[in-house]
C-alpha positions as semicolon CSV with decimal commas, in nm:
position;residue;x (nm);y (nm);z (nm)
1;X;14,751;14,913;7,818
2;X;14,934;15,075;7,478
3;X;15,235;15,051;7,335
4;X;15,254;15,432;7,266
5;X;15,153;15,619;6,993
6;X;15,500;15,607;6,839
7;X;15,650;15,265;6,879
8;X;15,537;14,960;6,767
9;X;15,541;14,649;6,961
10;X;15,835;14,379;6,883
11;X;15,595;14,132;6,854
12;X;15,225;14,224;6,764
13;X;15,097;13,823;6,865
14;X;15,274;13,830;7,197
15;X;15,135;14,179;7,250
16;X;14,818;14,113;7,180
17;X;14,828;13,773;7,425
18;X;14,879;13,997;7,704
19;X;14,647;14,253;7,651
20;X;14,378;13,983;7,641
21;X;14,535;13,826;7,952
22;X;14,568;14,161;8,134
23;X;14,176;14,189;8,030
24;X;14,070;13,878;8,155
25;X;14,233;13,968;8,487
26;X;14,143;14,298;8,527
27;X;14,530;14,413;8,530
28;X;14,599;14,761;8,486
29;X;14,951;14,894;8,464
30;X;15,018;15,209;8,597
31;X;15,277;15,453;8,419
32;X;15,554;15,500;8,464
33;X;15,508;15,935;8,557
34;X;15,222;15,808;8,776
35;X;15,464;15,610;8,957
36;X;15,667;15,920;8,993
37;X;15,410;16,149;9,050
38;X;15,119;15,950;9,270
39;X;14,927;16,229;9,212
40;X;14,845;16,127;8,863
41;X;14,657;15,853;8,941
42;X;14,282;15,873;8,848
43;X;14,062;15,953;9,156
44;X;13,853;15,642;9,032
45;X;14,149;15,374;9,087
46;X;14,254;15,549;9,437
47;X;13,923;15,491;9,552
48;X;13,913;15,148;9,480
49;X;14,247;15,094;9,611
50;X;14,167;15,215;9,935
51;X;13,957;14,873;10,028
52;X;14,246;14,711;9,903
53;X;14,493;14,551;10,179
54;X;14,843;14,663;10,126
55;X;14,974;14,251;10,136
56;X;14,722;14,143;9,914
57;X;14,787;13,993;9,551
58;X;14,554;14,215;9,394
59;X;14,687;14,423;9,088
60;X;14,536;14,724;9,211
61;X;14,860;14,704;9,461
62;X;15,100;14,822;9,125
63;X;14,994;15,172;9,255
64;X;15,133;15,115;9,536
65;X;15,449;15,063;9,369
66;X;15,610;15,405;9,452
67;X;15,809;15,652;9,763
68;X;15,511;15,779;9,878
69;X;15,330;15,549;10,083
70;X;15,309;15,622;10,414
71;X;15,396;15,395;10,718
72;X;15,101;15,119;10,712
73;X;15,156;15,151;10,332
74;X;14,848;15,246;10,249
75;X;14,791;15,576;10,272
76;X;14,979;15,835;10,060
77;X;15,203;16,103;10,163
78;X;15,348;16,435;9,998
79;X;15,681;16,358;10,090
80;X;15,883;15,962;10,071
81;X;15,972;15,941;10,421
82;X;16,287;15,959;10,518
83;X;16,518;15,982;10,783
84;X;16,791;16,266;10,798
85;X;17,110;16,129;11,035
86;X;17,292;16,473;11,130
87;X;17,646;16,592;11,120
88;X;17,701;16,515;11,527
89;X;17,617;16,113;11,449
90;X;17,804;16,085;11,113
91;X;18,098;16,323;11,115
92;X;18,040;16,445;10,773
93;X;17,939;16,790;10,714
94;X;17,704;16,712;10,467
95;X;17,323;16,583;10,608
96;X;17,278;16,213;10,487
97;X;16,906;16,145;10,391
98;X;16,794;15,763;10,431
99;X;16,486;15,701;10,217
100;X;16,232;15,398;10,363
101;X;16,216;15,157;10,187
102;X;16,002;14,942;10,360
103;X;15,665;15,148;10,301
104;X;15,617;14,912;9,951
105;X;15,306;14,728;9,912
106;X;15,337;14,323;9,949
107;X;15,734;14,280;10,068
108;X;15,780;14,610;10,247
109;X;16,071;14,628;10,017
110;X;16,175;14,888;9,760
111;X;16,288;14,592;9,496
112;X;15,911;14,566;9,387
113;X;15,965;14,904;9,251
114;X;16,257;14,780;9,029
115;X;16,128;14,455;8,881
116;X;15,806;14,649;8,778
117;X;16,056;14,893;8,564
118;X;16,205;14,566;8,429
119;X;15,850;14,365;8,376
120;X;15,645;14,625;8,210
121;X;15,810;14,770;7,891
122;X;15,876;14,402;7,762
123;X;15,480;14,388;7,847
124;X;15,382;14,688;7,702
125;X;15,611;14,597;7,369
126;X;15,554;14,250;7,287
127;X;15,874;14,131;7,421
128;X;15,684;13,892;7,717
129;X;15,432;13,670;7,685
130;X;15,263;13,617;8,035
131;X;15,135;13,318;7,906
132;X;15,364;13,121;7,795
133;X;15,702;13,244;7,922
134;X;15,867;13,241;8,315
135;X;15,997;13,583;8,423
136;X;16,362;13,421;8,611
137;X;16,453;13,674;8,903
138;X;16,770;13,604;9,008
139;X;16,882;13,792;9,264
140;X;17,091;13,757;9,652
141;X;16,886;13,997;9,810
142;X;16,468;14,119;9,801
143;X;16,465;14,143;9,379
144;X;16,388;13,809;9,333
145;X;16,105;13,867;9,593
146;X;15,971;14,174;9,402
147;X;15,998;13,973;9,119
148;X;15,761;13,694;9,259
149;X;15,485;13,988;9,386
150;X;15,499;14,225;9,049
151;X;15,471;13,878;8,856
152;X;15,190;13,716;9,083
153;X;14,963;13,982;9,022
154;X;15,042;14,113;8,702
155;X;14,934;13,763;8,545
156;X;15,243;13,628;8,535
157;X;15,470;13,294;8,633
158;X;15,759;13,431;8,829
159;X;16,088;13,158;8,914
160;X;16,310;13,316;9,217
161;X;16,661;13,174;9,185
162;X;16,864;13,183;9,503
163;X;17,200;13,178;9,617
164;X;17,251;12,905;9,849
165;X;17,448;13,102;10,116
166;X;17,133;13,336;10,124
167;X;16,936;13,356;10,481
168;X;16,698;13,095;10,547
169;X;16,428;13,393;10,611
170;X;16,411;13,450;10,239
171;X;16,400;13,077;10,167
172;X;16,121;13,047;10,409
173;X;15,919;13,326;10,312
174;X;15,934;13,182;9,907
175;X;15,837;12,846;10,077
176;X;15,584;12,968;10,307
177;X;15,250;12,936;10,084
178;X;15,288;13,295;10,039
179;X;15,000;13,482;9,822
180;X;15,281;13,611;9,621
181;X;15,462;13,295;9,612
182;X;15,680;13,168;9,322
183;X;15,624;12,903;9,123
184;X;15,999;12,773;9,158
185;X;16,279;12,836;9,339
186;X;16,632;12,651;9,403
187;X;16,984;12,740;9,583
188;X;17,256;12,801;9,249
189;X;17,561;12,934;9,406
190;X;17,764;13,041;9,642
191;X;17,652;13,416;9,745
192;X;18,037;13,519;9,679
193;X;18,014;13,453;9,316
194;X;17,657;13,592;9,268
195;X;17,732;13,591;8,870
196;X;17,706;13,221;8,843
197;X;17,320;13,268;8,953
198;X;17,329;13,404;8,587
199;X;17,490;13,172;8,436
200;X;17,350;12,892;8,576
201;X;17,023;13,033;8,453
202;X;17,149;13,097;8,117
203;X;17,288;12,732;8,061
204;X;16,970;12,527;8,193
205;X;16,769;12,358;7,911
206;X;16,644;12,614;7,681
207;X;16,356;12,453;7,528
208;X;15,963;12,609;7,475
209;X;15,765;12,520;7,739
210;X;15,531;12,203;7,724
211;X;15,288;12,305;7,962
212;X;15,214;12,575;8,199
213;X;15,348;12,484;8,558
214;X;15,617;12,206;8,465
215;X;15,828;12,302;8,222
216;X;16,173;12,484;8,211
217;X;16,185;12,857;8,076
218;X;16,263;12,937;7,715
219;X;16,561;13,137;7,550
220;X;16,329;13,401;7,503
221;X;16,183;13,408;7,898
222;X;16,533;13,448;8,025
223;X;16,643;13,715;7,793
224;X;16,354;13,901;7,885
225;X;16,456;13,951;8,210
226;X;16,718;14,223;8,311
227;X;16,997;14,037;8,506
């Protein structure tokens, strides 16, 4: 894990704090173009990723964390699959092409895709500290669940936050004993006025943390996160 030849971290200590806890754990981040392009990704990980099972917290499942798994999510194919619904079912002239988004490792969801592009630059530049910050993912749909997985097994402590109007399935599956499991969770609003999630977030008690599984996030763990 690098920052880049050309741009230094934000903050060398916090960088440096997760490179030794992405060491410890045996955490490699895939990039970004290798997300893009699966076929970038050394012939040395893919091989160990093929023992690997698709629902497992293991962080060899962040290169999984792309279109082109196939249907038991494991395997990889050339093209995402997708679903073309033609002109005689929709009435539009144009073909409309429905990409699957349930071929993603751990919540057969796309969202795992998304938090890892929010999670890994602030990694990668000293802007997280895995240790001693809470990545918040509020969200009224399957973010907050990516969240939870991408932070699970990239080393870090993830907090769901929940509209209360939201399904019990997604209540039950954070409650469950999951692997990927977060380490908090609570109902904040109504799921017509979503944006209170946020601010509910913003205003709770903004101090440093005091120890690793009790305490509340910091300033600095919620601005981290992209709302």
């Amino acid at each position: 894990m690098t920052a880049g030849p050309r741009t230094a971290p934000v903050n060398q200590a916090v960088y440096e704090r997760a490179v030794e806890r992405f060491r410890d754990r045996r955490i490699v981040m895939p990039t970004f173009a290798q997300l893009a392009d699966p076929s970038l990704i050394p012939d040395a990980v893919e091989a160990r990723l093929a023992a690997v099972d698709a629902d497992a917290p293991d962080p060899l499942n962040l290169f999984r964390v792309h279109w082109f798994n196939g249907a038991d999510r494991r395997t990889r194919v050339a093209v995402p699959q997708h679903m073309v619904l033609p002109t005689s079912l929709t009435g539009v002239a144009a073909p409309i092409i429905i990409a699957l988004g349930d071929r993603f490792p751990m919540i057969a969801a796309h969202k795992v895709l998304a938090a890892y592009s929010c999670l890994a630059p602030r990694i990668v530049m000293g802007q997280f500290d895995p240790i001693e910050q809470r990545a918040v993912w509020p969200s009224t749909g399957n973010y907050c669940r990516g969240g939870v997985a991408i932070s699970r097994i990239m080393g870090c402590r993830g907090v769901a936050v929940l509209p209360e109007g939201m399904s019990r399935e997604r209540f039950d599956w954070l409650d469950a004993g999951s692997p990927t499991r977060p380490t908090s969770f609570g109902p904040t609003a109504p799921r017509a006025t979503s944006r209170r999630s946020t601010t509910s977030a913003r205003s709770s008690r903004l101090t440093p943390p005091t120890s690793s599984s009790t305490s509340s996030p910091s300033s600095e763990t919620i601005l981290a996160t992209t709302w």
